[in-house]
C-alpha positions in Angstrom: 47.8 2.2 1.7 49.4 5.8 2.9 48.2 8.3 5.1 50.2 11.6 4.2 51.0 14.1 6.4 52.1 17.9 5.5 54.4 20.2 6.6 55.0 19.6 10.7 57.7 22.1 11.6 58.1 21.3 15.4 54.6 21.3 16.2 55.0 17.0 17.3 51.9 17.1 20.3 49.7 18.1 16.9 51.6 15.4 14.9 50.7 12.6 17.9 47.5 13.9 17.8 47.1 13.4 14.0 48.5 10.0 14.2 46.5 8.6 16.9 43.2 9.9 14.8 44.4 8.1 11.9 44.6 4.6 13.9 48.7 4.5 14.6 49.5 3.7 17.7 52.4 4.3 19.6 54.6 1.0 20.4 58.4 1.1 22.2 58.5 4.9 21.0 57.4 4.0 17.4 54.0 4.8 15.5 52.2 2.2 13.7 49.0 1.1 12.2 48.5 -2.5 11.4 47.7 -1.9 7.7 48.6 1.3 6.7 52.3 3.5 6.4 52.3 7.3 6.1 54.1 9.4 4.0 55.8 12.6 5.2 56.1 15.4 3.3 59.0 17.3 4.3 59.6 20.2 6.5 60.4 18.7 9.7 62.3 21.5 11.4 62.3 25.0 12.1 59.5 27.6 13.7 57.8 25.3 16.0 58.0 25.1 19.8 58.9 20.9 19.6 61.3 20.4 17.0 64.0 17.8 18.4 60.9 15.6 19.2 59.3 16.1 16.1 63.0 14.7 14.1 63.2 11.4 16.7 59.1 10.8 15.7 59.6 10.8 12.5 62.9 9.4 11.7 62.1 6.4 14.5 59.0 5.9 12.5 61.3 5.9 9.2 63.9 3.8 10.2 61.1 1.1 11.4 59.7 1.3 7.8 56.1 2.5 9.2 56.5 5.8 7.7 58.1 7.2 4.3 59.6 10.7 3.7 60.9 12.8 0.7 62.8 16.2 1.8 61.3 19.8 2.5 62.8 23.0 1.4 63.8 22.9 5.3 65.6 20.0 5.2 67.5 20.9 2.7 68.1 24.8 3.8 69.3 23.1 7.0 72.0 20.9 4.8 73.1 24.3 3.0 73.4 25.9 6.5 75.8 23.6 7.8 77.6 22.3 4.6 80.8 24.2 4.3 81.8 26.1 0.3 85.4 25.4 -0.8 85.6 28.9 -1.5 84.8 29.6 2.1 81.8 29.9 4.1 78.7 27.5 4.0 76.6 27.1 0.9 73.5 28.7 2.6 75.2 32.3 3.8 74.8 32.8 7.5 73.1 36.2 6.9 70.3 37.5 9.2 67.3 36.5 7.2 68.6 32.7 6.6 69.8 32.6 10.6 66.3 34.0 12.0 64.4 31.0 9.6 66.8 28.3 11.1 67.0 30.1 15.0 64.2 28.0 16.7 65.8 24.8 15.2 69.7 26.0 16.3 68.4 26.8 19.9 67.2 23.0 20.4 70.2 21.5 19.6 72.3 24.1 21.1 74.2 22.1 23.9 77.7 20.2 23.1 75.2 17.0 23.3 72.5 18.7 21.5 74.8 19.7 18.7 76.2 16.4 17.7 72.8 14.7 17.8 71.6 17.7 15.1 74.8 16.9 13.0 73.8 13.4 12.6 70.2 14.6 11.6 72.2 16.3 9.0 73.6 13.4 7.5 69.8 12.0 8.2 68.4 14.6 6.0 71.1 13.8 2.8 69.4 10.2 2.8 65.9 11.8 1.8 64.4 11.8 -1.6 63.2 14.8 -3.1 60.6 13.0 -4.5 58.0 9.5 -4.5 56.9 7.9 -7.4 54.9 5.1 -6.4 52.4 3.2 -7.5 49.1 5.2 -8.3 50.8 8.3 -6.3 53.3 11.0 -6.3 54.4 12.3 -3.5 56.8 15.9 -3.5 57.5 18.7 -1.4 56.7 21.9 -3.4 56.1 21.0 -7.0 56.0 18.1 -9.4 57.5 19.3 -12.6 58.0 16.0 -14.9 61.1 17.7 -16.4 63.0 18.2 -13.3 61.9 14.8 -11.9 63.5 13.3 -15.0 66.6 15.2 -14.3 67.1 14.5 -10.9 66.4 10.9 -11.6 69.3 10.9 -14.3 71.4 12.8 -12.0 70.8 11.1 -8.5 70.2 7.1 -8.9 70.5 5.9 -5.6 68.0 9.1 -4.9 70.4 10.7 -1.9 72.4 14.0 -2.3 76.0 14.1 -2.9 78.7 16.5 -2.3 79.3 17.6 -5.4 75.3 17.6 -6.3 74.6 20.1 -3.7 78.1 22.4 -4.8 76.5 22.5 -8.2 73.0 23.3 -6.8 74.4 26.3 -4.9 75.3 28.1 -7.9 72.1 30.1 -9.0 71.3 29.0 -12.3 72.7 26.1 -13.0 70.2 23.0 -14.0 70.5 21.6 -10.4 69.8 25.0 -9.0 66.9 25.1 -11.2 65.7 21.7 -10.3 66.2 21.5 -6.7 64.8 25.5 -6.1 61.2 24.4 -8.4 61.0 20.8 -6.6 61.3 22.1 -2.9 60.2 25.7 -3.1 57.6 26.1 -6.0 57.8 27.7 -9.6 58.2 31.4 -9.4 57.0 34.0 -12.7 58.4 37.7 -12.2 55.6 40.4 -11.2 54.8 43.1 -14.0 57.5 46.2 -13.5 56.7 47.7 -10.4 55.0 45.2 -8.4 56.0 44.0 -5.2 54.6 42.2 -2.3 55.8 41.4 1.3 56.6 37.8 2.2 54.8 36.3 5.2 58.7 36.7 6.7 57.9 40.5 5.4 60.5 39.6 3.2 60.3 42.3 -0.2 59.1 40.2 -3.0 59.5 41.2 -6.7 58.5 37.2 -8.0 55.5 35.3 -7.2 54.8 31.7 -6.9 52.0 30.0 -9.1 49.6 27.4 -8.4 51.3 24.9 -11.0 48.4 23.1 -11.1 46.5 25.5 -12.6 45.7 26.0 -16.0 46.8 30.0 -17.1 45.2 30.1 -20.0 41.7 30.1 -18.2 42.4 32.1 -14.9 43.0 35.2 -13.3 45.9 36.1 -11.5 44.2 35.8 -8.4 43.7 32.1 -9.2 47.2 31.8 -10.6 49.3 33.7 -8.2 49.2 32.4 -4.2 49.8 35.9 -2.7 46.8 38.2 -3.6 48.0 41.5 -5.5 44.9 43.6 -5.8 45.9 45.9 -8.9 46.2 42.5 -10.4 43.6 40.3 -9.1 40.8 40.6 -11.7 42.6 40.8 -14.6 43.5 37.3 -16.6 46.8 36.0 -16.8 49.3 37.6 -19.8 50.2 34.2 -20.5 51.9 34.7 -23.9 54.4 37.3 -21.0 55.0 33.9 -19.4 58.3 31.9 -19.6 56.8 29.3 -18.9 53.2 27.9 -19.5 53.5 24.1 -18.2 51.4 22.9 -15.5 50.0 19.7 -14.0 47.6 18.1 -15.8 48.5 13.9 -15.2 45.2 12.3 -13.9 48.3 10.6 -11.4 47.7 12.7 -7.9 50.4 14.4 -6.8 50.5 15.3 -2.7 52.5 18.2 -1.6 52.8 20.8 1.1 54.9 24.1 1.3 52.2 27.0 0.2 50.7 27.9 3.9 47.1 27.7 2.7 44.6 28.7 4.8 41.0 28.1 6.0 39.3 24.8 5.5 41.6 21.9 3.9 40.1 21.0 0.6 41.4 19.5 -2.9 43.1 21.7 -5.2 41.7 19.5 -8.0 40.8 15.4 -8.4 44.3 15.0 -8.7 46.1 17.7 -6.5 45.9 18.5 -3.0 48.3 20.3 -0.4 48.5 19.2 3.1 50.0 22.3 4.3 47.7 24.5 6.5 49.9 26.4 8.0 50.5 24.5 11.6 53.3 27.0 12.8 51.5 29.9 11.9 48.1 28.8 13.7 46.5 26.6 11.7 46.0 22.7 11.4 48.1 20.3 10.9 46.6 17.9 7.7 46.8 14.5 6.7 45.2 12.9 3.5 44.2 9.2 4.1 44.8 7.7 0.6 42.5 4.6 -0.1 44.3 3.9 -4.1 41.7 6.2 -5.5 42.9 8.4 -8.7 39.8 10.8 -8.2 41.1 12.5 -4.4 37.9 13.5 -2.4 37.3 15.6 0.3 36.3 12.7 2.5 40.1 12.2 2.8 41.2 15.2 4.2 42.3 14.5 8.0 43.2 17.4 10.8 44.5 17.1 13.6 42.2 19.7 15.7 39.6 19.7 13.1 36.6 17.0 12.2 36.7 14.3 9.7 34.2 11.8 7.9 36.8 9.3 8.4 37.2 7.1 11.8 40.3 6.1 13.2 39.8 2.4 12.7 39.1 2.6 9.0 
C-alpha cells in the first residue's frame, strides 16, 4: 500500500520527520518501510530553506523503488527555466517574477559543483510522470481531468517528456499547453469584468482557480473558487457563463497537492483529498496513509508536526 506525501518544497527535516512517523526508516541514506512505498506528489524544489537535500531524499528513495513520484508544476517550471527556445532564450522567460519563484532553488546549486549536480536533476525531473494511474488510486499534481489524461497518454507512451513535447507546450494555447497548464497548475475560469485578486506572490490576478472537484451547479463561488472574493462569495455560481462545467465525480480517489490549503488537513470529498498545507508558507507538511479503501477517511490524514489516529507501526 502507499503513503502519499504533498507538496515538500525544501522543507526535508519536516519530510524526515513525516517519514519516520509513517514507519520508514532510514537505511545507507535511503527511506524504507517493510511493507509500504510512498508516493510523492510533486513540487520538490523551490522556497524552502533545504532544497538540495530534499532532491537527494527523494530521488535516492526513487531510484531504490521505495518511493514513486509524478511531477509538480515546479518540476516542470524548473525544466522550462533551463531548456533553451530555438528562437532564442529559454522556454520559461527569465523575467523577475519567474527568477524570484526559482531564486531559493538557483542559490543551492550555485557553485561550479553545485550547478552540474542541479543540471542532472534536470534531466531527473524529464523522467517524471505527470500522472499515476494505479490500481484503486490516482495520483496527480494539480488536477485530474480524464480528457487531458487521455491526451497525454496518446501523446507520451513511455510517460517522460520529450524535446519537442515541451516546444509545443510552450506555445500558449496549443493542446499540450492546455494539457500540461490544467494537470500541473489547476483549471482556471475568468473573474466577472472587473474583478481581480492578488496572488499569494501578490501577483494581479484577473482568473481564478476552481475546486474541480466540486459540483457548480450546487455551490457558491466561495465553494467553487479557492481565493475568497467577497463581492462574490454568497452568490451561486453563473454556471451556464462557464466554459467549462466538468468536474470530478469517479468514485476512483484522486490524491493531489498544489492549492496551499490551510488549517486542519481534512478530505475534500470520499474520493478527493489534497496533501498540500502549505509547508513553505508555515504550515504542515501532509501525508495520506492509503489502506486500498475507495471511501478516504480522515483517519488517514498524517502531519508531520501535527497528531494522528494512525501509529507508525501500522
Amino acid at each position: 500500500m502507499y503513503d502519499l506525501i504533498g507538496d515538500i518544497h525544501g522543507h526535508a527535516t519536516e519530510l524526515r520527520q513525516l517519514l519516520t512517523k509513517l514507519g520508514y526508516a532510514e537505511q545507507h541514506g535511503i527511506y524504507r518501510h517493510p511493507t509500504r512505498q510512498v508516493i510523492f506528489l510533486g513540487d520538490f524544489v523551490d522556497r524552502g530553506p533545504h532544497i538540495r537535500e530534499t532532491l537527494c531524499l527523494v530521488r535516492a528513495m526513487v531510484d531504490a523503488g521505495t518511493a514513486l513520484a509524478v511531477m509538480g508544476n515546479h518540476e516542470y517550471n524548473a525544466i522550462c527555466f533551463h531548456e533553451l527556445h530555438p528562437a532564442g532564450g529559454h522556454l520559461r522567460p527569465h523575467i523577475p517574477r519567474n527568477i524570484f519563484q526559482h531564486v531559493r532553488t538557483l542559490e543551492e546549486f550555485s557553485s561550479r559543483e553545485g550547478w552540474a549536480e542541479w543540471q542532472g536533476y534536470i534531466q531527473w525531473f524529464k523522467t517524471l510522470p505527470l500522472f499515476l494511474d494505479l490500481p484503486g488510486l490516482r495520483v496527480v499534481h494539480a488536477c485530474w481531468d480524464p480528457r487531458h489524461i487521455a491526451f497525454l497518454q496518446a501523446q507520451l507512451p513511455t510517460g517522460r517528456l520529450t524535446s519537442d513535447f515541451l516546444l509545443r507546450c510552450a506555445e500558449r494555447g496549443t493542446p499540450e499547453y492546455v494539457a500540461v497548464e490544467e494537470t500541473l497548475k489547476g483549471k482556471e475560469v475568468h473573474l466577472p469584468t472587473g474583478v481581480q485578486f492578488h496572488d499569494k506572490d501578490g501577483n494581479p490576478r484577473t482568473k481564478m482557480r476552481t475546486r474541480w472537484w466540486t459540483d457548480p451547479h450546487i455551490c457558491t463561488y466561495q465553494d467553487y473558487y479557492l481565493e475568497s472574493i467577497d463581492s462574490l462569495n454568497s452568490l451561486p455560481v453563473a454556471v451556464d457563463e462557464l466554459a467549462d462545467m466538468w468536474h470530478y465525480q469517479d468514485a476512483v480517489p484522486v490524491f493531489f497537492g498544489h492549492y496551499w490549503l490551510r488549517g486542519r488537513p481534512q478530505l475534500l470529498s470520499p474520493h478527493a483529498v489534497c496533501l498540500d498545507y502549505s509547508v513553505a508558507k508555515g504550515g504542515e507538511l501532509v501525508a495520506y496513509r492509503w489502506q486500498g479503501e475507495t471511501d478516504l477517511t480522515p483517519a488517514g490524514l498524517v502531519s508531520a508536526q501535527g497528531g494522528s489516529t494512525l501509529l507508525a507501526e501500522e
